[in-house]
MITORFI-788373 format. One record per residue (C-alpha): x, y, z. Coordinates in steps of 0.02 Angstrom, whole numbers. Each point is the difference from the previous one (the first is absolute). Layout:
N
SITE      px      py      pz
SITE       X       Y       Z
...
This chain:
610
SITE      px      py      pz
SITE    4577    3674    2937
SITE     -89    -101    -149
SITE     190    -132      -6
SITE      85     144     -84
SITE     152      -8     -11
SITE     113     151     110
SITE     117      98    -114
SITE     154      -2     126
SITE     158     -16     -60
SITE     120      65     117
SITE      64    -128     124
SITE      12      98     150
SITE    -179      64     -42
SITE     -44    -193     -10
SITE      99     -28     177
SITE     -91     117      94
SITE    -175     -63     -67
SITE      39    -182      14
SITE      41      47     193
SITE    -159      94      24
SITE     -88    -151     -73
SITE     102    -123     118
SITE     -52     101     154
SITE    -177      30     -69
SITE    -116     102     106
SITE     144      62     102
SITE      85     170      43
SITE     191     -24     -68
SITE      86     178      46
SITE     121      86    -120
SITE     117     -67      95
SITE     -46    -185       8
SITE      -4      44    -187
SITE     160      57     -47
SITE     110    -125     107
SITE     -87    -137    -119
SITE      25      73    -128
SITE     186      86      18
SITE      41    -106     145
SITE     118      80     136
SITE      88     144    -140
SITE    -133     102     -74
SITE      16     141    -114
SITE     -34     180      65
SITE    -154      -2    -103
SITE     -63    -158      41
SITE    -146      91      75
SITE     -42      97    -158
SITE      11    -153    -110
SITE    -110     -97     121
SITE    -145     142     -26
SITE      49      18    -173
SITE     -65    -202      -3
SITE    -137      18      96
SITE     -67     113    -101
SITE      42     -87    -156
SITE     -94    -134      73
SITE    -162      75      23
SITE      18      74    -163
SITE     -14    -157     -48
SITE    -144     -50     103
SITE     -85     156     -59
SITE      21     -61    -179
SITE     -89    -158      27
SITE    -132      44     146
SITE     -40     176     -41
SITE      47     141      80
SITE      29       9     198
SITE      36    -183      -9
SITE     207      19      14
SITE     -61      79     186
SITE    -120    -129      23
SITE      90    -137     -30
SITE     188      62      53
SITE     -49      77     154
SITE     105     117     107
SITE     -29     -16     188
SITE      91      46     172
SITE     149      38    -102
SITE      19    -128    -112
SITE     -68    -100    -136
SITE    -147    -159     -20
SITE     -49     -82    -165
SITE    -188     -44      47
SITE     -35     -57    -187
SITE     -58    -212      26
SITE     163    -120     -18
SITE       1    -164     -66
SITE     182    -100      22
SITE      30    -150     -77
SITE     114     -50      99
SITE    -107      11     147
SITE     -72    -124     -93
SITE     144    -101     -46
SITE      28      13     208
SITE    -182     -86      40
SITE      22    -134    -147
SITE     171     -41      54
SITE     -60     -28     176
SITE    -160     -84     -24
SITE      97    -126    -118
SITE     120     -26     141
SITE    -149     -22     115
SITE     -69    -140    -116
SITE     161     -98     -29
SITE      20     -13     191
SITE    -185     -64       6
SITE      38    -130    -146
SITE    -114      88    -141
SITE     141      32    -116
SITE    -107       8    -146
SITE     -79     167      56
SITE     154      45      64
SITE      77     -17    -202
SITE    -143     104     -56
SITE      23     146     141
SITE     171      14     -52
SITE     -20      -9    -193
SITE    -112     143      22
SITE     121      99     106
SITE     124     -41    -130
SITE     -92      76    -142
SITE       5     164      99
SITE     170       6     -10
SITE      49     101    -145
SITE     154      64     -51
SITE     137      64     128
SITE     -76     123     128
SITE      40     172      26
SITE     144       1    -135
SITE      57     186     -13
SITE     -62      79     143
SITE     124      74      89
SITE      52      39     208
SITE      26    -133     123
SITE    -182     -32      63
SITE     -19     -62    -200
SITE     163     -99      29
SITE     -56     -91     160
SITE    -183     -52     -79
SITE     109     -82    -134
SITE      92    -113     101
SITE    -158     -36      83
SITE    -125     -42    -127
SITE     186    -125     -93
SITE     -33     -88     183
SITE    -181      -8     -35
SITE      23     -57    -177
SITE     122    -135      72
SITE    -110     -61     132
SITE    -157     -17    -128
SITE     141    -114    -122
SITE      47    -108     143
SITE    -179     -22      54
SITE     -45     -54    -179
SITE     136    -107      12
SITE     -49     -91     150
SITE    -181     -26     -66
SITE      81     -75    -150
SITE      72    -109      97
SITE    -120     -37      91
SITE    -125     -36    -157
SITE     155    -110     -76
SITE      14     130    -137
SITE     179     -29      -5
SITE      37     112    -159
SITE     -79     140      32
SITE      86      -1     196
SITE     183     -20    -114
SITE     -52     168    -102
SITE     -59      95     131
SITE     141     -41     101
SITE     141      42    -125
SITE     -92     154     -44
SITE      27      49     180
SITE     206     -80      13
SITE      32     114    -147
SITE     -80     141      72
SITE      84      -3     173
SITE     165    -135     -14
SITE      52      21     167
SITE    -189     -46      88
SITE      55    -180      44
SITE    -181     -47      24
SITE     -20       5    -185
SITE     131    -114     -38
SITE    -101     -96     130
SITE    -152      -5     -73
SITE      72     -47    -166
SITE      92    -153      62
SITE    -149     -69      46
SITE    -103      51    -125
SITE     118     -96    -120
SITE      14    -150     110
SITE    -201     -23      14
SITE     -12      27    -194
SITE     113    -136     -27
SITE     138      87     -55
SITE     144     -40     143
SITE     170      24    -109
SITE     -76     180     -37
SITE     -28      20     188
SITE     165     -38      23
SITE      56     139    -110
SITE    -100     102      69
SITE     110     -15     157
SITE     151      22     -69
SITE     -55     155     -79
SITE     -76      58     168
SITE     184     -31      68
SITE      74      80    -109
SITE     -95     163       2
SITE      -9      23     177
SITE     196     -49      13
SITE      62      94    -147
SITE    -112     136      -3
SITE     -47      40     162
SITE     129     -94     111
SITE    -115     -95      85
SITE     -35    -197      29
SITE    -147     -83      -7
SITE    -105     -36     158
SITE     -47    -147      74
SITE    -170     -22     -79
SITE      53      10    -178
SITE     165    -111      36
SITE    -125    -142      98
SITE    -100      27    -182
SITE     157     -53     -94
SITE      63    -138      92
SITE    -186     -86     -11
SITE       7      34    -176
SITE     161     -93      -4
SITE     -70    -167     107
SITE    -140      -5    -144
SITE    -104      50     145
SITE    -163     112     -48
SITE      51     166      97
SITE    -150      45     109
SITE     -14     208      30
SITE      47       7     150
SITE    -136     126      86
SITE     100     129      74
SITE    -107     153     -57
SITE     -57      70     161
SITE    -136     176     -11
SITE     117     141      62
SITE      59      47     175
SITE     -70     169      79
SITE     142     121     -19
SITE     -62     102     143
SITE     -28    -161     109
SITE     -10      63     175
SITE     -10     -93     179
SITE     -21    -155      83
SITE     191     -10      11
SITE      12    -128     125
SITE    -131    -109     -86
SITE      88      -1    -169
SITE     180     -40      88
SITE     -88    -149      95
SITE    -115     -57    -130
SITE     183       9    -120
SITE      62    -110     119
SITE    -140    -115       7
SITE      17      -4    -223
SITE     189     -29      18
SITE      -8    -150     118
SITE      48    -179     -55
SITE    -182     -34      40
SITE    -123      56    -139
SITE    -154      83      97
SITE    -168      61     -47
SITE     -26     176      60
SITE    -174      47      -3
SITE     -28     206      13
SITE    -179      43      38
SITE     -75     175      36
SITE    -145     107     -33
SITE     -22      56    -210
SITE     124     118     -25
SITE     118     -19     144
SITE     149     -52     -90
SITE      -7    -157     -22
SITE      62     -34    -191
SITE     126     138      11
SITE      92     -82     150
SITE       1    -183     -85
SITE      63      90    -156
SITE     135      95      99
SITE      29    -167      79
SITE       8     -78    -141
SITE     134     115     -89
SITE      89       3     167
SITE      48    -193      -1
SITE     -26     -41    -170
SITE     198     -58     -17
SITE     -30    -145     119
SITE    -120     -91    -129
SITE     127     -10    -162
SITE    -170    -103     -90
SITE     -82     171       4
SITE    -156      79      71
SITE    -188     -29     -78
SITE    -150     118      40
SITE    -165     -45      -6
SITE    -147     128      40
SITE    -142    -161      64
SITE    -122     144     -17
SITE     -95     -32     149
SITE    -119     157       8
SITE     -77     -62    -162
SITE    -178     -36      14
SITE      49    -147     -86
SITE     191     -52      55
SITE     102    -107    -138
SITE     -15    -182      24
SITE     144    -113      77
SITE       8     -98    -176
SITE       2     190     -76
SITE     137      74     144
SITE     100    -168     -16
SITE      -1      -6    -202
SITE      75     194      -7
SITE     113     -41     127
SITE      80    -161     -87
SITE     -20      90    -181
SITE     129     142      90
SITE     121    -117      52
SITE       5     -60    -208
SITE    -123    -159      14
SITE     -72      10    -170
SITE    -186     -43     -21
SITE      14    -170     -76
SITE     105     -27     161
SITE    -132      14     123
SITE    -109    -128      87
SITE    -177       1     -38
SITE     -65       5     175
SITE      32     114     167
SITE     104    -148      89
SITE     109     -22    -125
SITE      56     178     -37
SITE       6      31     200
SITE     120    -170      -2
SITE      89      78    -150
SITE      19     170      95
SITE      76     -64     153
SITE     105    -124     -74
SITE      68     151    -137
SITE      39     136     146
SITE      49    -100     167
SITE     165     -20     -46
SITE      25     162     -81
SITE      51     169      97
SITE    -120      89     -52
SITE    -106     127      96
SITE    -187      12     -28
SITE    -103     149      29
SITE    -170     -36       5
SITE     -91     180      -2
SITE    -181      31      44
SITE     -65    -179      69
SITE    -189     -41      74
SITE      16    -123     106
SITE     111    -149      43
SITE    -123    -132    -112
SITE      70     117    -158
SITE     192       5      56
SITE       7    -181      66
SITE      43     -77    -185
SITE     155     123     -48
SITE      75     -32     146
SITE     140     -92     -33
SITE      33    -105     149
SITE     161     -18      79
SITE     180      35    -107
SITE      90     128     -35
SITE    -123     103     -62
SITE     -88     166     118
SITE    -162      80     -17
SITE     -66     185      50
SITE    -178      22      -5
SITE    -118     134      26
SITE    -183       5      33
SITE    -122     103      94
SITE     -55    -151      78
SITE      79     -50     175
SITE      51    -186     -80
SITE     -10     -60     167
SITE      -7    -155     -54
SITE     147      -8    -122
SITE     101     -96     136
SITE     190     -16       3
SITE       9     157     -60
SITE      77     158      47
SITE    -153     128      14
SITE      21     186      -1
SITE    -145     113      41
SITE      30     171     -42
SITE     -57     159      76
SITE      27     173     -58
SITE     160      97     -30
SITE      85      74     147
SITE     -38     205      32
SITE     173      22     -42
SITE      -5    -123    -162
SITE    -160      94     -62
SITE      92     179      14
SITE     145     -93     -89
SITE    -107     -47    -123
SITE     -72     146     -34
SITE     162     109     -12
SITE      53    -120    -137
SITE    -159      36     -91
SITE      -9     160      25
SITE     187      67      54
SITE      88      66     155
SITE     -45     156     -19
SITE    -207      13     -21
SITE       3     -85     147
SITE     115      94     101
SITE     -99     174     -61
SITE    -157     -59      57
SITE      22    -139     160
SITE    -169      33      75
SITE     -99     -54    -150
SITE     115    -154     -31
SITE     -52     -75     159
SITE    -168      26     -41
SITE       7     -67    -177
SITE      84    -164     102
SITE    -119       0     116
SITE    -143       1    -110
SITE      83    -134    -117
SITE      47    -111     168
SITE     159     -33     -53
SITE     -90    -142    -137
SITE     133     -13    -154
SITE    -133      11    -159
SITE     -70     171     111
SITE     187      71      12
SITE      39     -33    -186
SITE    -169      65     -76
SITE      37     176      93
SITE     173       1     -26
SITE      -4     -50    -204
SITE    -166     153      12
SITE     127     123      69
SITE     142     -49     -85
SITE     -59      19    -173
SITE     -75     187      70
SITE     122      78      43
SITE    -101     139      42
SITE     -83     -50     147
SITE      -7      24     152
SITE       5    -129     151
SITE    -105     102      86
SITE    -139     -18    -127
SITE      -5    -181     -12
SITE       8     -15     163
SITE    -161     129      30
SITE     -84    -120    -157
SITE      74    -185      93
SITE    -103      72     193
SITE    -166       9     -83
SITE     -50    -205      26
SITE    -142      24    -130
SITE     131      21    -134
SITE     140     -78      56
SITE      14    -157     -89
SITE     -76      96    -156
SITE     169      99       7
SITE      90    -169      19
SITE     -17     -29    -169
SITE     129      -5    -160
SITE     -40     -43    -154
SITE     -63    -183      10
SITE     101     -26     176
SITE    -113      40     145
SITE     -19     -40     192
SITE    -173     -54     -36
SITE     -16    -102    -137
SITE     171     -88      96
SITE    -132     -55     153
SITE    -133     -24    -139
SITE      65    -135     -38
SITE      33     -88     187
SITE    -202      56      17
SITE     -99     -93    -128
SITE      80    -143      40
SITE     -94     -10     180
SITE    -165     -60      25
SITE    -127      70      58
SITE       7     -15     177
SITE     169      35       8
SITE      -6     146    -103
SITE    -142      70     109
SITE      98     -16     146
SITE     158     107    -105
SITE    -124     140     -40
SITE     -66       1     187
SITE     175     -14     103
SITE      21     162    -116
SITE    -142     113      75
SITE      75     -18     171
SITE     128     137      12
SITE      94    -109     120
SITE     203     -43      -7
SITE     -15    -155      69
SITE    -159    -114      30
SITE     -28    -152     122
SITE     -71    -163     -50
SITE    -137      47     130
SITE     -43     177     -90
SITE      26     -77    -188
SITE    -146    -145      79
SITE    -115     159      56
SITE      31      92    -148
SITE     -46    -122    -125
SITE    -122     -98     103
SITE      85    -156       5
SITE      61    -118     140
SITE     172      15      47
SITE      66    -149     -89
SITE     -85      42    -164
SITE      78     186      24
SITE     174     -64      28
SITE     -41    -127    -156
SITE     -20     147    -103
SITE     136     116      59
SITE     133    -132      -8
SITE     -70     -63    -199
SITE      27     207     -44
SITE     179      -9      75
SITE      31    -156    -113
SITE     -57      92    -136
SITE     130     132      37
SITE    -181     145      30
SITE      50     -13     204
SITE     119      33     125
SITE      13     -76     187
SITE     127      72      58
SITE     -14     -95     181
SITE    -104    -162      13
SITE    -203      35      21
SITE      42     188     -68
SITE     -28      47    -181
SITE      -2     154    -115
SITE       8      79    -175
SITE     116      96     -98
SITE     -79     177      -8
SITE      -9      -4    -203
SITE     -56    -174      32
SITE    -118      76     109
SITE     -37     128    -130
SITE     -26    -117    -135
SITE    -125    -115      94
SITE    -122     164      36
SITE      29      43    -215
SITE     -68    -203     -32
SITE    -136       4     113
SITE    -155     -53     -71
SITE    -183      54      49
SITE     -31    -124     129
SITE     149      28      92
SITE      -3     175      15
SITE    -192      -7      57
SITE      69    -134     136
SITE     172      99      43
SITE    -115     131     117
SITE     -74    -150     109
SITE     167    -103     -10
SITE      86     195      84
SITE    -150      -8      96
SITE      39    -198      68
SITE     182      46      20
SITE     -39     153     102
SITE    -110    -111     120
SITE     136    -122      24
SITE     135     129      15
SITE    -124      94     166
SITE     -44    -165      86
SITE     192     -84     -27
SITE      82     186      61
SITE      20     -61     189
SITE      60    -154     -46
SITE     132      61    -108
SITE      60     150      75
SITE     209       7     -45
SITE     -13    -135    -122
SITE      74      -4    -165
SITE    -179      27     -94
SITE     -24     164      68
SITE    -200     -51       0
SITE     -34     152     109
SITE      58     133     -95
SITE     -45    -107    -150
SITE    -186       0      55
SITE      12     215       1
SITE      90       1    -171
SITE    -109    -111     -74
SITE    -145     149      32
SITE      60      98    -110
SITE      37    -119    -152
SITE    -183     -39      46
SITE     -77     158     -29
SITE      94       4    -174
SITE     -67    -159     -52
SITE    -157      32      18
């Protein structure tokens, strides 16, 4: 459309097109329609003034892309309506900067970090959506004032961070006077104040807080902000305490028994570290964050997060990892020691003592944890990896499997309501079936369907049986099954990763050290070497000792990776495992393996891969 500017001035006429554009390249039904726009009391002729827009709005269109555009680009399909013109939203934008900011703070480059967010910042213009009327309009409001406040508080925080003390104090009584009764604002002033020097006004700053939230809003101030004063009056230098935790899952679901013992474990006199390992998308995070939000009363010195990024190609460093960390807690820079023994020393000796529980998200290996661990004190530690940790002794380790049958339908019903599921049972067991019952699989389908309201079970399902396609479909946006393995995958080496793509051409539940040795042509120790480095590495199961096998999207994914060589070897490693399964038959009649019936199976998945 050339950046001219539409000639739409009535607000409802705005509404409807700013909720087309919201829901771009989707069917909204007159229905959908008029309850955002009129809400639960519509007019009789809400109907006639929705067409009435519509076609004002391709008038419109037709004005500025010649005629037949208004059809072309406000299309009218299976009896409703689709804006298919190209959509550009800043604050989709805004959304990515504000994130990726986030993402560098936590890794310690707060300089890029400032930048991301002064360009998501000059994005923001003006107050959104002013005028337009209806209660979908109302709702993206309060939304995009949350979005607005998280962006200030992040700016504050890099401030902070930077030890640009005055520009923290502006931003954060821009945000007090915008929202008095946000006690994390107050907060964040207090300190602001105290770092910059100016205690007596951090003081007032207090009493100011008290008395809005008391007179105001009848409320007293929390803990946090009262711990803030009374350092403030010892002359100490208030440290932020680190009590911003990423969100819980509202639709959490499962592993009930686990969270009420692993609660327990958290609320003990004895500080533990808890070590939750699983398979990429399994749940991990979301279960130390529901943990974490669960218990996080018993630690009055607050909670810190740090993501240790450990499917990076190139993981932060300890001194990195251990400089964010202590720069959370309030160290400033010309506080910390030059080297990676002192600031480990510093560490310990700063959280010990303190109840304070720290999550450490996404670790490699035990080498990367081993200097924010804290020792023993008061303080506990959850950590999640993909790695088994094994070796991260004294600790409480967790291997997760998948969700429950019952837990995935739960899931799924939450996503996608009571009801869908209930009309059409048949294809919900084979939509959990073909995601088996793995969390990132359940949510992908469920956040599909839920945002179509249209479809049917039965049609994802019919899309989820074709293997071929299947983890193409379990894709959202930038959230997909397979770039969530991806990242497990290039981490192997080579002969590990051959022996991943290989275990995956044998269309075999379960495999036997012997027939993993005969498939990939290795002695029996060097095949149990393997398998049991891919279950460390989260890529394996075994479920009884000498017995091993693969999630079936694992499975899936390992045939998409494959790389020439392999899948010119994969016929004579099927042929190998074939030979073993015929002459080890009478020896293993009634065993576990199955070998016999594995040996006829294994015919057929032959003949295919050749």
């Amino acid at each position: 459309m050339d950046n001219h500017r539409l000639d739409i001035g009535a607000p409802q006429m705005l509404a409807v097109l700013a909720i087309l554009a919201t829901e771009h390249g989707c069917t909204l039904t007159a229905a959908q329609l008029i309850e955002r726009v009129w809400s639960d009391d519509p007019p009789t002729s809400a109907i006639s003034v929705l067409r009435n827009h519509i076609s004002a709005l391709r008038r419109e269109f037709d004005a500025h892309g010649g005629a037949g555009a208004g059809f072309e680009w406000l299309d009218s399909t299976q009896g409703g309506y689709r804006l298919c013109l190209p959509v550009r939203f800043d604050v989709a934008e805004v959304e990515a900067l504000l994130a990726a900011a986030d993402a560098d703070r936590r890794s310690g480059v707060v300089d890029r970090a400032e930048t991301k967010l002064g360009t998501a910042r000059s994005l923001w213009r003006g107050d959104p959506l002013v005028g337009l009327p209806g209660p979908w309009a109302g709702q993206e409001r309060n939304r995009l004032a949350r979005l607005r406040s998280e962006l200030g508080e992040a700016t504050i925080l890099v401030a902070l961070d930077l030890g640009r003390y005055s520009a923290a104090v502006m931003e954060a009584q821009t945000l007090v006077a915008a929202e008095p009764h946000t006690e994390r604002w107050h907060e964040l002033l207090m300190v602001a104040l105290s770092r910059g020097g100016r205690r007596v006004e951090a003081l007032d700053a207090y009493r100011n807080a008290h008395r809005v939230l008391a007179d105001e809003f009848g409320l007293s101030p929390g803990p946090e902000i009262v711990k803030l004063h009374q350092q403030l009056l010892s002359a100490e230098r208030p440290r932020l305490a680190a009590t911003k935790l990423p969100p819980d899952l509202a639709d959490f679901v499962g592993r009930a028994n686990l969270v009420h013992e692993l609660a327990e474990v958290l609320g003990a006199e004895h500080r533990p570290v808890i070590a939750i390992t699983g398979m990429g998308g399994i749940g991990k995070t979301a279960l130390a964050m529901h943990l974490a939000h669960h218990v996080r009363t018993h630690y009055p010195d607050g909670s810190l997060y740090l993501d240790l990024g450990g499917l990076d190609e190139h993981p932060p460093s300890a001194e990195m990892l251990l400089t964010v960390a202590l720069r959370k807690i309030g160290v400033r820079p010309d506080e910390l020691p030059p080297d990676v023994a002192g600031r480990t020393a510093l560490w310990r000796n700063t959280v010990t003592d303190k109840r304070i529980l720290l999550i450490l998200d996404n670790a490699r290996d035990v080498d990367q944890l081993t200097p924010l661990l804290p020792g023993t004190g008061a303080a506990a530690v959850l950590v999640t990896s993909r790695s088994s940790l094994a070796e991260l002794f004294g600790a409480r380790l967790v291997p997760l499997g998948v969700l429950t049958t019952d837990e995935a339908r739960t899931l799924l019903q939450r996503l996608v309501t009571t009801r869908r599921l209930t009309d059409e049972p048949g294809a919900a067991r084979e939509i959990l079936r073909a995601c088996g019952n793995l969390p990132v699989a359940l949510r992908i389908v469920g956040a599909r369907l839920a945002t179509r309201p249209g479809w049917r079970l039965t049609t994802v399902a019919e899309r989820l049986a074709d293997e071929q396609r299947r983890l193409t479909e379990l894709t959202l946006g930038n959230t997909s099954v397979e770039s969530v393995f991806w990242g497990s995958y290039r981490l192997l080496v080579p002969e590990l990763a051959r022996a991943f793509v290989l275990l995956a051409f044998a269309e075999a539940p379960e495999l036997s050290v012997a027939a993993v040795a005969a498939l990939l042509d290795r002695d029996r120790a060097e095949a149990e070497q393997l398998c049991e480095a891919l279950v460390d590495r989260g890529m394996l199961q075994t479920p009884t000792h000498g017995n091993y096998r693969q999630h079936n999207l694992m499975r899936l994914f390992a045939r998409t990776v494959a790389d020439p060589d392999q899948r010119r070897e994969s016929p004579q490693a099927l042929c190998r495992l074939r030979d073993f399964c015929t002459s080890a038959a009478p020896r293993f009649t009634g065993e576990r393996d199955g070998t016999a019936a594995l040996g006829a199976a294994l015919l057929m998945t032959e003949m295919r891969a050749l």
